[in-house]
C-alpha angles and dihedrals in degrees: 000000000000131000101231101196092066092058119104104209086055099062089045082058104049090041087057089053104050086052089051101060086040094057094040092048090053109036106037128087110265084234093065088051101105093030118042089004102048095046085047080056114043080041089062092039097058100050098076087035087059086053093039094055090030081060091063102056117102089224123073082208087066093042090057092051082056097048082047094049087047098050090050080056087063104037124101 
């Protein structure tokens, strides 16, 4: 078991994500907020929830299915 707030790429994460919901917030149309605002959103959310849940898992083998699921969150 990990503790996930000690891990760095957690609170990048989490930091990207924070900054994600504030730009779009501030930058979209409000028109696109429950379509291409809302998916950037919920896409940088779930990165440090998927470490976050991957943390809690007694296997480091289903920790790493959780840090993969977490970096497709983040790819283009």
């Amino acid at each position: 078991m990990h503790n996930y707030r000690q891990l760095k790429v957690w609170q990048r994460s989490l930091a990207f994500a924070l900054r994600v919901y504030r730009e779009a917030a501030e930058h979209f149309p409000a028109d696109e907020r429950f379509g291409l605002t809302s998916q950037i959103c919920r896409a940088a959310g779930s990165i440090p929830m998927n470490i976050a849940e991957g943390s809690g898992n007694s296997s480091n083998k289903e920790f790493c299915r959780y840090l993969d699921m977490a970096k497709r969150s983040g790819e283009l």
